[in-house]
N, C-alpha and C positions, 0 to 999 in steps of 0.2 A: 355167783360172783366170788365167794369163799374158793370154790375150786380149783378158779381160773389163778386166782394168788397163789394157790398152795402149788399148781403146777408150774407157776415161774420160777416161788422159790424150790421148790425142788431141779428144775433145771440149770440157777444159779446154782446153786452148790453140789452138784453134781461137776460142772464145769470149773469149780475152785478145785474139788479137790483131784478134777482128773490133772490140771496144771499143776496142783503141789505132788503126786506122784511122780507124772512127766519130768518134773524138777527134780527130784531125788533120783529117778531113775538117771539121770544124764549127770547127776552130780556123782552118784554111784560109778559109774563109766567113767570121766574122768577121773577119777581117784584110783581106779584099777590102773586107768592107762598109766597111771603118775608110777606105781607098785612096780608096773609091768617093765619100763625103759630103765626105771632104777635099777630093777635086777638084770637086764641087760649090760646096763653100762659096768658094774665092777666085773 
C-alpha cells in the first residue's frame, strides 16, 4: 500500500517539476526573443 503512494507521489512531482522547467524554458525563449528584435530594431 506504502508503495503504491510513494509511486503516486513520485509521479506527481516528477510532473510539477517537469511543468516548472517547461515554464522557464519558454520563459527563457521569450526573453531572448525580446534581446533578439531589440537588437534588430536600433
Amino acid at each position: 500500500m506504502l508503495a503504491k503512494y510513494s509511486y503516486i507521489f513520485s509521479l506527481f512531482t516528477y510532473k510539477f517539476i517537469e511543468s516548472c522547467l517547461l515554464e522557464s524554458l519558454s520563459l527563457n525563449y521569450l526573453y531572448l526573443e525580446l534581446q533578439n528584435s531589440k537588437l534588430r530594431s536600433t
